[in-house]
ROFI-254358 format. One line per 5 residues: number of its first residue (from 0); their letters; for each residue x, y, z of C-alpha. Coordinates in nm, 2 decimals, decimal comma. Layout:
NUM) a) X/Y/Z | ...
***
This chain:
0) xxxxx) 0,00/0,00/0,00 | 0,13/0,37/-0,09 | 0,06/0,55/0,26 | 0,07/0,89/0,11 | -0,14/0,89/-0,21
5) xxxxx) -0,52/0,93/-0,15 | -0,67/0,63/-0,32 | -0,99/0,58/-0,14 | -1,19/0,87/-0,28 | -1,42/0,65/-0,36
10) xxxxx) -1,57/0,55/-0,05 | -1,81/0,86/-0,09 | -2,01/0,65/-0,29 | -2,05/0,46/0,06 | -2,26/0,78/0,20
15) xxxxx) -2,49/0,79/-0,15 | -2,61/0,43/-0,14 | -2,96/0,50/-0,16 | -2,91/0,70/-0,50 | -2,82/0,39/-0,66
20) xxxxx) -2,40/0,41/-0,67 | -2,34/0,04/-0,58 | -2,25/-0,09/-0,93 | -1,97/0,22/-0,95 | -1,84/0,16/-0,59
25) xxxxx) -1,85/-0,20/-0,66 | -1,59/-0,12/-1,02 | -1,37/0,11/-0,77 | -1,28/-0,18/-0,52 | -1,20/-0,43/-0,82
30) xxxxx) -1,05/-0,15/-1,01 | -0,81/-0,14/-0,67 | -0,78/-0,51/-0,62 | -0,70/-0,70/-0,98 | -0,50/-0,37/-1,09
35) xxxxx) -0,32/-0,14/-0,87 | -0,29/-0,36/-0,55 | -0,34/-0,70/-0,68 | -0,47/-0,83/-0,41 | -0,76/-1,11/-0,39
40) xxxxx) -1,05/-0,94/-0,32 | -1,01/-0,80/-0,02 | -1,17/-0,43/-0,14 | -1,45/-0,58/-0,27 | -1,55/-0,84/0,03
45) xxxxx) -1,51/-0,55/0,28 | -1,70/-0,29/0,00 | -1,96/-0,55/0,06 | -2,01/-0,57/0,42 | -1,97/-0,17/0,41
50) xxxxx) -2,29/-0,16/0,11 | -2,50/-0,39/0,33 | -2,41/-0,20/0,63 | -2,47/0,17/0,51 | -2,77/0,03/0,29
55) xxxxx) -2,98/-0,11/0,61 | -2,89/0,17/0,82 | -3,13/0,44/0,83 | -3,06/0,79/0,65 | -3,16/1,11/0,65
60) xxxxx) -3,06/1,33/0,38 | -2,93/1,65/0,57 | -2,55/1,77/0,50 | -2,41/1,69/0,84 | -2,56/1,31/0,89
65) xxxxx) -2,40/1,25/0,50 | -2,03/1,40/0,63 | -2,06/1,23/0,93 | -2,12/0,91/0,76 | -1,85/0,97/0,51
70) xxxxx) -1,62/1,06/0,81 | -1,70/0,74/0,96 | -1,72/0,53/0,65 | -1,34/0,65/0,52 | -1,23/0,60/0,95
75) xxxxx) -1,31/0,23/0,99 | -1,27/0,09/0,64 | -0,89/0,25/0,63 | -0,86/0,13/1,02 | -0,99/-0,24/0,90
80) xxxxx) -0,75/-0,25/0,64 | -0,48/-0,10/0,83 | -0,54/-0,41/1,08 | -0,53/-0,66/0,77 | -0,23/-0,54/0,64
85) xxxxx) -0,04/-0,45/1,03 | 0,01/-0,09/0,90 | -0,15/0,22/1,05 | -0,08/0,55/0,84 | -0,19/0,85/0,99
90) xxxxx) -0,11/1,08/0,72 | -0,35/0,85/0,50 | -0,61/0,86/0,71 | -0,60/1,22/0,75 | -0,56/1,31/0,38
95) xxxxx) -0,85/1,05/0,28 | -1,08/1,17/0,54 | -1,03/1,54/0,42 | -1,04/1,47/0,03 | -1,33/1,23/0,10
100) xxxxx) -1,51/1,53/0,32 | -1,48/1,78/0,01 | -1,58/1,54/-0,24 | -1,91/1,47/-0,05 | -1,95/1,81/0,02
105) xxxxx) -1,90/1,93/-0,34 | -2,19/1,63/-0,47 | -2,40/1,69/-0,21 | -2,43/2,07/-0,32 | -2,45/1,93/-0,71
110) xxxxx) -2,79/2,09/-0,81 | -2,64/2,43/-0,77 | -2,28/2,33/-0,91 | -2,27/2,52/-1,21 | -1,93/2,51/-1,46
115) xxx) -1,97/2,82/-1,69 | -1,86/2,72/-2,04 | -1,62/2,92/-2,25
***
């Protein structure tokens, strides 16, 4: 694992569950496990426990319960594979948990996103 590049942007998918992001959050952990880690299947066993999880838990859509959940959602899959592989990286978790943080607040404000073309 590369401690200081923030690969796990995708776990923001993990807050949006109910809209349907499954299949894409499904392609981001085999994306990570046949090609840049090439490991077997770990990303996409634990991306399943984490879709059942965050899909039977009860949401409300209000901006601080989805950064919350993103918060904790980046936390304790980075800590569970931090105990798989007997690493802990702080400066990953720190940097995912920010980028992850921005990235949920930036799609969760994406009705009134608006790029002005040239």
């Amino acid at each position: 694992m590369n401690e200081f590049l923030p690969v796990y942007f995708f776990l923001i998918l993990l807050s949006f569950i109910k809209e349907n992001t499954a299949p894409y959050f499904f392609f981001a952990c085999l994306f990570l496990d046949a090609i840049v880690y090439k490991l077997p299947f770990i990303h996409t066993i634990l991306g399943l426990v984490f879709v059942i999880l965050n899909a039977s838990l009860p949401s409300k859509n209000t901006r601080r319960r989805t950064l919350i959940r993103t918060c904790l959602n980046t936390f304790f899959f980075l800590f569970i594979l931090s105990i798989l592989y007997r690493k802990f990286s702080f400066i990953l978790m720190i940097t995912n948990i920010f980028y992850n943080l921005l990235f949920t607040f930036l799609l969760y404000k994406r009705p009134r996103l608006r790029l002005q073309e040239k």
